[in-house]
C-alpha positions as CSV (number, residue, x, y, z in Angstrom):
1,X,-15.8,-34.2,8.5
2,X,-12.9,-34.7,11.2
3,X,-11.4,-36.8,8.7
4,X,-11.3,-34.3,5.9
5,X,-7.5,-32.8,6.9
6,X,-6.4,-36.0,8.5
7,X,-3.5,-37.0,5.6
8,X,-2.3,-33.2,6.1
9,X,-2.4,-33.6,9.8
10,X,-0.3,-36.6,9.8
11,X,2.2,-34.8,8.4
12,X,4.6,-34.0,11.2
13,X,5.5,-30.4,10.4
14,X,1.6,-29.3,10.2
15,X,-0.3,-31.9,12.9
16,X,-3.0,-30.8,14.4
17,X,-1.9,-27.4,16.1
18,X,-1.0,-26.8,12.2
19,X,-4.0,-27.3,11.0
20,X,-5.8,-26.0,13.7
21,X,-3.4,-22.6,13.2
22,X,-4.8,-22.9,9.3
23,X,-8.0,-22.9,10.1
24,X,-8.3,-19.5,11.2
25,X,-6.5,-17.8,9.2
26,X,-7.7,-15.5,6.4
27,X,-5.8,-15.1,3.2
28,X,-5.9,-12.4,0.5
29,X,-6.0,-13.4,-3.3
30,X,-5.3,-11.2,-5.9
31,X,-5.8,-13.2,-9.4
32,X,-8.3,-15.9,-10.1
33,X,-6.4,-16.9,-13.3
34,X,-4.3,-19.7,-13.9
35,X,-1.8,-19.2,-10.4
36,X,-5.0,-18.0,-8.4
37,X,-7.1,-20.9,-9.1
38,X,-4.8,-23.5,-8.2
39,X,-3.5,-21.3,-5.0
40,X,-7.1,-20.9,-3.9
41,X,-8.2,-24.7,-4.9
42,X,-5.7,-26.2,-2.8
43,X,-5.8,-23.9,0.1
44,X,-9.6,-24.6,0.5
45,X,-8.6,-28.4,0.3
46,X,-6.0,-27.6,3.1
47,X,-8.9,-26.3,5.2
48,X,-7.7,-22.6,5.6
49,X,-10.2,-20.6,7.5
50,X,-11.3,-18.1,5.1
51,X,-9.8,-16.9,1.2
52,X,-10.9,-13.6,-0.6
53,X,-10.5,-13.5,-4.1
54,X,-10.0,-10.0,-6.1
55,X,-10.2,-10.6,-10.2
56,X,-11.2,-7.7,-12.6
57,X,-11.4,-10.0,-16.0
58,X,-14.5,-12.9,-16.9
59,X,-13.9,-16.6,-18.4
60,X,-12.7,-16.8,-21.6
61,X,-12.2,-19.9,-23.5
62,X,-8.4,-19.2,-23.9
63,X,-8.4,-20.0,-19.7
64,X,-9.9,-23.5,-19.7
65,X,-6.0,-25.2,-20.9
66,X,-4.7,-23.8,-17.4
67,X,-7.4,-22.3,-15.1
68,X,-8.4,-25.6,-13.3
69,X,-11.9,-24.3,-11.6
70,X,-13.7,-23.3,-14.4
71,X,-15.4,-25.0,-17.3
72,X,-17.2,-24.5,-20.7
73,X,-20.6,-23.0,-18.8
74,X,-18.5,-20.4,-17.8
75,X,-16.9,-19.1,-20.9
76,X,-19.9,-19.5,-22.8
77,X,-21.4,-17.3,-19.9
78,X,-19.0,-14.8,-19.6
79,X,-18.6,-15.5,-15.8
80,X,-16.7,-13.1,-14.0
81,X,-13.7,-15.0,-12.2
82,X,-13.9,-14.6,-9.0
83,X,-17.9,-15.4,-9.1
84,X,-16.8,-18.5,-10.9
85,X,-14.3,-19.3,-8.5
86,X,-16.4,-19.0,-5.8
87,X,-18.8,-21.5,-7.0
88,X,-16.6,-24.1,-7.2
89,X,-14.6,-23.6,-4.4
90,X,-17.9,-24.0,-2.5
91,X,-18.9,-26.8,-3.8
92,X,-15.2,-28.3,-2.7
93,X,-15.1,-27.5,0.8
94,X,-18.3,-26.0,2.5
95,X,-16.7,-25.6,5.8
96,X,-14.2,-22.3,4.4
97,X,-15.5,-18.5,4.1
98,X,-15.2,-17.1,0.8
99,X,-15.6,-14.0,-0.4
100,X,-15.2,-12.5,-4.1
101,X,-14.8,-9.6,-5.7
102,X,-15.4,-8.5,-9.0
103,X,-12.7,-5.6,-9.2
104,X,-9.5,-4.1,-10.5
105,X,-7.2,-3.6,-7.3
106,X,-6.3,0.2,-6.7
107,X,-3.8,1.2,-3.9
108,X,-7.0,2.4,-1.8
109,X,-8.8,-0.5,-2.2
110,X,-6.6,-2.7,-0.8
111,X,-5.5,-0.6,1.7
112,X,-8.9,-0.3,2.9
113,X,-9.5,-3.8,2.8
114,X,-6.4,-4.8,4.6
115,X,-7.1,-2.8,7.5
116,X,-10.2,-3.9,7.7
117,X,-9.8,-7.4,7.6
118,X,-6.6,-8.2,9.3
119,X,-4.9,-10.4,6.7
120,X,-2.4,-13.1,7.7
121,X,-0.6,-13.5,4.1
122,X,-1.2,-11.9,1.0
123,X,-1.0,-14.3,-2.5
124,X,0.0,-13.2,-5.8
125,X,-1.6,-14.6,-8.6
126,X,-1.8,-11.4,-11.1
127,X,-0.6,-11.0,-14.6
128,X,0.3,-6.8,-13.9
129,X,2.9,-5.8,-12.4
130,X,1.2,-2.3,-11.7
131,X,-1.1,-4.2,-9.1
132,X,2.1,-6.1,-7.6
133,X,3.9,-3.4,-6.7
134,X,0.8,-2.3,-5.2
135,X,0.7,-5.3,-3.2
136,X,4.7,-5.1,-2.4
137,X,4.2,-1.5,-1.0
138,X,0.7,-2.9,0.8
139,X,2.8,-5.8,2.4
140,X,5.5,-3.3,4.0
141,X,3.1,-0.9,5.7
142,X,1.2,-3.2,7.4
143,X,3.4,-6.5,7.9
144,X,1.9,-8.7,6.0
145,X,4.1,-11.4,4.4
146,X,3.5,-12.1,0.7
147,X,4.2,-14.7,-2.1
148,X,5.1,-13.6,-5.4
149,X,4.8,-15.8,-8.5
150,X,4.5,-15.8,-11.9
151,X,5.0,-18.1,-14.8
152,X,4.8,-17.8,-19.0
153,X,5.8,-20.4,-21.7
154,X,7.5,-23.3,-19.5
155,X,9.1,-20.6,-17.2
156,X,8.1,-20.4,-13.4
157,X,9.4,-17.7,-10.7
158,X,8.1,-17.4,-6.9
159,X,9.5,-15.3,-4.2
160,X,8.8,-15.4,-0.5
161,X,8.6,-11.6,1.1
162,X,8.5,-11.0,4.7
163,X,8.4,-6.8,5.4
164,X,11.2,-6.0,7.6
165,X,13.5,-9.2,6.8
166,X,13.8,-10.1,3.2
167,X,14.3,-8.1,0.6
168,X,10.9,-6.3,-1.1
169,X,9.9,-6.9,-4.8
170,X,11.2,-3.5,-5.5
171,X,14.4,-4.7,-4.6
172,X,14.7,-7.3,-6.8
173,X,13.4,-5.3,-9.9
174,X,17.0,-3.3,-9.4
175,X,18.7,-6.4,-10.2
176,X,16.8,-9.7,-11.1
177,X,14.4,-9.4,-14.4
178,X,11.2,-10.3,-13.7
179,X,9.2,-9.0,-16.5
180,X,9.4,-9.5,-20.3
181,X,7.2,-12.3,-22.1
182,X,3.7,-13.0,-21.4
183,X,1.6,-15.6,-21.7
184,X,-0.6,-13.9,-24.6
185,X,2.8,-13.4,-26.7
186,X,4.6,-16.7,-25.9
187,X,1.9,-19.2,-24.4
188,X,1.9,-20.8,-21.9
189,X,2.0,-24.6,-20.5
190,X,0.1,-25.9,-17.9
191,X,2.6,-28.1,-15.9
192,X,4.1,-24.5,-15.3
193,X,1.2,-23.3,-13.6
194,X,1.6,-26.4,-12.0
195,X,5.3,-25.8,-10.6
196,X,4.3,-22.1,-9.3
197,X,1.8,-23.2,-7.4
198,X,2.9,-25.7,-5.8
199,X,5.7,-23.4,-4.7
200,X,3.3,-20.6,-3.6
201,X,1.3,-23.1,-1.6
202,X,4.0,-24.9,0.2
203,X,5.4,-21.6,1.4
204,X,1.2,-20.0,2.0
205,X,1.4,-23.7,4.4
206,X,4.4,-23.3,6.2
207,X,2.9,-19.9,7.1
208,X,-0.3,-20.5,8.0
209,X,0.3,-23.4,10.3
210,X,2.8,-21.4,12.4
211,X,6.1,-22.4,10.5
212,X,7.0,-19.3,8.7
213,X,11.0,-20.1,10.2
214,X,10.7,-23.0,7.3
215,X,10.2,-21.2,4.7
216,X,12.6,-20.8,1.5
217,X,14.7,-17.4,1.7
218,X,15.5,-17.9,-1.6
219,X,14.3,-16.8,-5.0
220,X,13.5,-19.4,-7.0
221,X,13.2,-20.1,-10.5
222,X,13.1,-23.1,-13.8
223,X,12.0,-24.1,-17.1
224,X,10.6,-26.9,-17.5
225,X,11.3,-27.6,-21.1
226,X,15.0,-27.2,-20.8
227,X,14.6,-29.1,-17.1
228,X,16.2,-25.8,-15.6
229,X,15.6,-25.3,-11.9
230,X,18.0,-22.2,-10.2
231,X,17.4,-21.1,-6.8
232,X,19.1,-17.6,-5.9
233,X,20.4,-16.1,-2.1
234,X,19.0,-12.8,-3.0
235,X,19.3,-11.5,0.7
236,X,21.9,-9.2,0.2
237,X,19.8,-7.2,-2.2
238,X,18.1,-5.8,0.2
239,X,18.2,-1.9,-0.3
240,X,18.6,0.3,3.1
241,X,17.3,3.5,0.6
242,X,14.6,1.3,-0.7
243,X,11.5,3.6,-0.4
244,X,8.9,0.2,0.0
245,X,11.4,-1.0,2.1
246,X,14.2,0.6,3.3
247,X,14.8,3.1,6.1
248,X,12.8,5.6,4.8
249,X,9.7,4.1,3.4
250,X,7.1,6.7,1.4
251,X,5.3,3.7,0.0
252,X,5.4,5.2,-3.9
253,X,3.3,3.0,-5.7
254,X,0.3,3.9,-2.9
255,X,0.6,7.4,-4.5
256,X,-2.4,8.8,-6.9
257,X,-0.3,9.5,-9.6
258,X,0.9,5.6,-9.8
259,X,-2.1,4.5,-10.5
260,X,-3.0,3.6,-13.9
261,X,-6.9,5.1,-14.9
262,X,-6.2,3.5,-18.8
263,X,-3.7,0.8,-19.4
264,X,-3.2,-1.9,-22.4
265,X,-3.7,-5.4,-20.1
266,X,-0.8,-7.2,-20.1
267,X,-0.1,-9.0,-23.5
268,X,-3.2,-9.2,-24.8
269,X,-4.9,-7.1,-27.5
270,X,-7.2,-5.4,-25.1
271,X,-7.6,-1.7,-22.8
272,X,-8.7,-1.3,-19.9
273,X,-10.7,2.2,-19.1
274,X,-11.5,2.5,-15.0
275,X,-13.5,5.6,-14.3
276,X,-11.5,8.6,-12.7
277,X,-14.2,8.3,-9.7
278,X,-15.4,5.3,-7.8
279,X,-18.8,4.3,-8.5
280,X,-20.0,2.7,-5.4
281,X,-24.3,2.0,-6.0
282,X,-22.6,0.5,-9.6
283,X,-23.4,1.7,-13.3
284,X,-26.5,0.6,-14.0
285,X,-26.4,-2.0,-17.0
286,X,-30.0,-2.5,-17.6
287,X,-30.1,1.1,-18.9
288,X,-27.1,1.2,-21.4
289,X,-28.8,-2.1,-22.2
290,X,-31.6,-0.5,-23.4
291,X,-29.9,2.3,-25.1
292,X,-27.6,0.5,-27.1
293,X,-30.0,-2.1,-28.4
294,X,-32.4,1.2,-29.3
295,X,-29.0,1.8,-31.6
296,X,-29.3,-1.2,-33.1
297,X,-26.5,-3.0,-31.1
298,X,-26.5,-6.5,-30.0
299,X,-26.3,-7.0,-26.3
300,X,-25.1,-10.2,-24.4
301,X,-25.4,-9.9,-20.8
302,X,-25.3,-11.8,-17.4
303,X,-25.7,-10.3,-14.1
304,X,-22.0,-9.1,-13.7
305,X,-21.5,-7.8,-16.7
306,X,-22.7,-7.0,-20.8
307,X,-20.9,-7.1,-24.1
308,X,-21.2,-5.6,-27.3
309,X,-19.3,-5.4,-30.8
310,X,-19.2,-2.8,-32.6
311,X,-16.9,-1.3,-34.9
312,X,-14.4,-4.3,-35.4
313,X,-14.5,-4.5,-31.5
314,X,-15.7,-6.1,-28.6
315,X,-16.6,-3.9,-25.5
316,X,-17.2,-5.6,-22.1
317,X,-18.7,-3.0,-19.3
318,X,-18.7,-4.1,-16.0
319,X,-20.8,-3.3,-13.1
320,X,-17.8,-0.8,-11.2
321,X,-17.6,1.5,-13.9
322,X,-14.8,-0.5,-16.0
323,X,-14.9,-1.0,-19.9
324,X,-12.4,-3.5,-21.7
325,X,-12.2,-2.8,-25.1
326,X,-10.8,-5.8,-27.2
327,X,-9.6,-6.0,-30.7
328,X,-6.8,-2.9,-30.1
329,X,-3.8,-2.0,-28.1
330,X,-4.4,1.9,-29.5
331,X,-5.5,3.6,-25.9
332,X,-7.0,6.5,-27.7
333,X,-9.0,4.5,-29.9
334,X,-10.2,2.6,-26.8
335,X,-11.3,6.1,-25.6
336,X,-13.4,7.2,-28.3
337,X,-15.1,3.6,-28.5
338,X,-15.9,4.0,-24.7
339,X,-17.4,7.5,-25.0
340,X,-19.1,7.1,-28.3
341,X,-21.2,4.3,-27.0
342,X,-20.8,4.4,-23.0
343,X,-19.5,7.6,-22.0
């Protein structure tokens, strides 16, 4: 098993304090996706100490073109993500801690969490913005550095963040567009997925093995297609009346009113409903189970999670309290579905 890391400790930069340094340190995941599976794949190959993986959504056969851990089973199964994920990250490299979780990220949640387990760099691999400006704010209260990425069509983005030095994602949003297309309106290639990645990891690497001066202050960005590659100095875009950042930080997107409770998911033809209260023993699934098949409704179900159409749509309840309802972008409509038949 000494062997295992010995190609990554030959490399000068890392050697053996490096990898050492990478072995105990813990990194936080948010998004087992397309950018999260090949973040967390390769980091558990690099021998970090110990990953934990948040993902709300299951596997879907649209994620087997890009989402390199999972595999027919899965989609067929309705595997939640980060279960998934797990799995085969296990099988991979036995000697790293994993942990999963099955959950849409709130502001408390990942507050919480962070305090509790002492993170040493935070990884973006989300499709919502909502959630990354949660984990921007996150990142500036309690000094953790963070990666940002994102990619759509054959476009890639990834920004470095280090609270109190560069500039914070709310920064950038002032100035630099971020947002626009998404994968579910314009597709998305795989060798993009690729590019990110391999941007997020060379920068989580540089980090973790103690050599955080290396990494790129710089914003960068490409297309593939067009063989674009532009890399930005956005230092001076750092706002001094930035409220993540700035002198007077109030943290805004930690506050209860930013939180989204209902929200369309990010280019797809789908609504998320959380509950307004955290359900902490669960909803019990075996008894809507039984309910809705005493209606007449056919149930698929797994351990995580159960499915139902009705209506001209598909409703997915999950264990925390949280219903997607596919087949509609129409948040009131998702409403009444949710408490005709689970409310």
């Amino acid at each position: 098993m000494m062997d295992r890391y010995s190609r990554q400790t030959l490399f000068a930069p890392i050697g053996a304090a490096g990898q050492k340094s990478i072995g105990a340190k813990h990194v936080l995941l948010i998004g087992a996706g397309a950018l999260g599976t090949g973040n967390a794949e390769a980091l558990v190959r690099a021998g970090v100490g110990k990953i934990t993986i948040i993902d709300r959504d299951y596997v879907e056969w649209s994620n087997l073109q890009r989402q390199q851990l999972y595999c027919e089973k899965d989609a067929r199964e309705k595997v939640p993500k980060a279960v998934a994920a797990k799995e085969r990250l296990q099988l991979i490299n036995s000697e790293v801690e994993i942990n999963a979780h099955i959950a849409d990220v709130t502001a408390d949640m990942l507050d919480a969490l962070v305090k509790k387990e002492g993170f040493d760099l935070l990884l973006d691999a989300t499709d919502n913005f909502d959630i990354r400006m949660i984990m921007n704010d996150i990142s500036q209260k309690h000094g953790v550095p963070w990666i940002y990425g994102a990619c759509v069509g054959s476009y890639g983005i990834s920004f470095t963040i280090f609270p109190g030095e560069s500039p914070c994602l709310q920064c950038l949003l002032k100035t630099v567009p971020l947002g626009g297309a998404t994968c579910d309106t314009v597709g998305i290639i795989a060798p993009a997925v690729g590019m990110v990645v391999a941007h997020q990891v060379a920068e989580a690497l540089k980090i973790l093995s103690g050599n955080g001066r290396d990494c790129n202050r710089k914003l960068v960005s490409f297309d593939l297609w067009k063989g674009q590659y532009v890399s930005l100095n956005v230092e001076k875009l750092k706002d001094p009346e930035c409220l993540s950042c700035g002198e007077n930080q109030t943290y805004p997107h930690l506050s209860f009113e930013n939180q989204t409770k209902t929200a369309v998911l990010c280019g797809r033809d789908s609504v998320q409903i959380r509950p307004a209260e955290t359900m902490p023993e669960g909803r019990n699934l075996g008894v809507l189970k039984e309910l809705l098949i005493t209606q007449g409704i056919s149930v698929e179900s797994n351990p995580y999670l159960m499915s139902f159409h009705v209506e001209g749509h598909r409703l997915v309840a999950f264990q925390d309290g949280r219903v997607l309802v596919h087949g509609t972008k129409d948040i009131a409509r998702a409403k009444t579905l949710f408490h005709r038949y689970l409310g």
